[in-house]
C-alpha positions in Angstrom: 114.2 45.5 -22.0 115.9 43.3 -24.2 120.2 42.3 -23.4 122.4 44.8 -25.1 124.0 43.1 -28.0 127.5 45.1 -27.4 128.0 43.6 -24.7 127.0 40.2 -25.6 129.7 40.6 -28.5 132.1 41.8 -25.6 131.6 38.8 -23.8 131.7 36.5 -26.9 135.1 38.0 -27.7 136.1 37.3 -24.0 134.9 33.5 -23.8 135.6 32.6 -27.3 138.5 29.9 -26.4 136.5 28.5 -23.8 136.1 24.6 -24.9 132.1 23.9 -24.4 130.7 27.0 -24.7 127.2 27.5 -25.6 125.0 30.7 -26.1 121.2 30.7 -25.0 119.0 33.4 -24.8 117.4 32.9 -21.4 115.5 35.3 -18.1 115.2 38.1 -21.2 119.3 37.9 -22.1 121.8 36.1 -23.5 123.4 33.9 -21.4 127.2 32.9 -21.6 127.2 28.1 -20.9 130.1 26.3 -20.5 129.3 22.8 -20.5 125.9 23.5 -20.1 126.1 25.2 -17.0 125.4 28.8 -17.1 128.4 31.3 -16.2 127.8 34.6 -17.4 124.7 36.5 -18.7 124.3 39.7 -20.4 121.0 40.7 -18.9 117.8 41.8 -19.7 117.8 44.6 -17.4 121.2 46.0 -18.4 125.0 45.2 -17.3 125.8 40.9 -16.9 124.5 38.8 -14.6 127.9 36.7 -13.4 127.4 33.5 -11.3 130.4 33.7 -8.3 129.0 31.5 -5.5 127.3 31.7 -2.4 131.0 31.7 -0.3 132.2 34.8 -2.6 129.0 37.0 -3.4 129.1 38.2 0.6 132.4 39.4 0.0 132.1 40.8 -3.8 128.5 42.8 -3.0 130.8 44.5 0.0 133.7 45.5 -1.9 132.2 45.8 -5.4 129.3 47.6 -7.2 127.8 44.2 -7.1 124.0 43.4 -6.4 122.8 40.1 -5.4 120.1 38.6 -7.8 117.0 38.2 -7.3 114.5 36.3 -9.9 110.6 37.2 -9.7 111.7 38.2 -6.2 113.4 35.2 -5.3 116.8 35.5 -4.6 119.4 33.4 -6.7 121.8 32.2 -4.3 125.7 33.1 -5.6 124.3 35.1 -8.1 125.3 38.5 -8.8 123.8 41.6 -10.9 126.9 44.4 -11.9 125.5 47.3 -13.9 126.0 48.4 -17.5 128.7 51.4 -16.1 130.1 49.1 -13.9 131.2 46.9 -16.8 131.9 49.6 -19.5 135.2 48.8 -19.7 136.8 46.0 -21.2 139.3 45.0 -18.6 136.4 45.2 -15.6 134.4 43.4 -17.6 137.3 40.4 -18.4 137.7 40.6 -14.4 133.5 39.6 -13.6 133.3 37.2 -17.0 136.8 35.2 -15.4 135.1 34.9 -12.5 131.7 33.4 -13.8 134.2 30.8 -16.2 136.3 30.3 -13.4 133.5 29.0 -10.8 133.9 25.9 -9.5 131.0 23.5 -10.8 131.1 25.0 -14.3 134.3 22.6 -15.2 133.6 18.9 -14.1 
């Protein structure tokens, strides 16, 4: 399944001020860098893949509709998978993108 290109644009419009930011189409979507480190991703298999941290995924996959990833069934540590209904609105889906931008390690 290829990424949806809606919300690719979404998130496009959403990290566009971000200094350093860099598209690449990457695990069968279209991943979201910001200086060179990957923060968000529209996926492959539908909704954004949004990278949070190990210390925070616990917590989000509890109180969210948040998945933890998992790549050719290994799992990618701080990782997480939120759904294409999950993020159909643009304010939820500003919430998960800020959080990906916002991780520490992506600014250095």
């Amino acid at each position: 399944m290829a990424y949806d290109e809606a919300l690719a644009a979404r998130i496009r419009t959403l990290t566009a001020s971000e200094p350093g930011l860099t598209e690449k189409r990457m695990f069968g979507g279209l991943a979201f860098l910001v200086d060179g480190r990957m923060a968000v991703a529209a996926s492959g298999r539908g909704g954004v893949m949004v990278r949070v941290g190990a210390d925070a995924a616990a917590d989000l996959v509890a109180s969210t509709p948040a998945e933890p990833v998992a790549m050719r069934g290994r799992p990618m540590t701080g990782w997480l998978r939120i759904g294409a209904a999950h993020v159909a609105d643009d304010p939820t889906l500003a919430t998960w993108v800020a959080r990906g931008v916002a991780f520490p390690g992506i600014r250095v």
